[in-house]
C-alpha angles and dihedrals in degrees: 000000000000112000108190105176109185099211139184122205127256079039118145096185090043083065101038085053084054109057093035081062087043092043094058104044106275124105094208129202117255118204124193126223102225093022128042078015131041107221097241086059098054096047080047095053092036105040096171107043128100097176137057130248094074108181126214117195113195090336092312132113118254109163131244147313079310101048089052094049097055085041091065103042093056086048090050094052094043085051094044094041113104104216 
């Protein structure tokens, strides 16, 4: 799995974002507004956010800090389920 943050610097939840990815085996991409991303072309790309982080999964969309969060839960207790 491939973990892309877009990230802005001074951000708690950017970090936070980080080290739940780290914490959990993937050494994601970050990816700086201003610097690694102009700012048109994040509001471009993510029409509809208005925070940073913004997550990528494998190249797809998946939200912000909450969305993560709830992405790694679900992958901890499929991990964790005896079928």
């Amino acid at each position: 799995m491939r973990i892309t943050i877009y990230s802005n610097d001074n951000c708690p939840n950017c970090d936070i974002a980080k080290q739940l990815a780290t914490q959990h085996g993937y050494s994601p991409q970050v990816v700086k507004l201003g610097v690694d991303i102009t700012r048109d072309t994040f509001f471009k790309r993510f029409n509809h956010a208005k925070t940073v982080p913004q997550v990528e999964i494998d190249g797809h969309h998946i939200g912000g800090l909450p969305a993560l969060q709830s992405h790694m839960a679900d992958c901890s207790i499929n991990l964790n389920t005896d079928f």
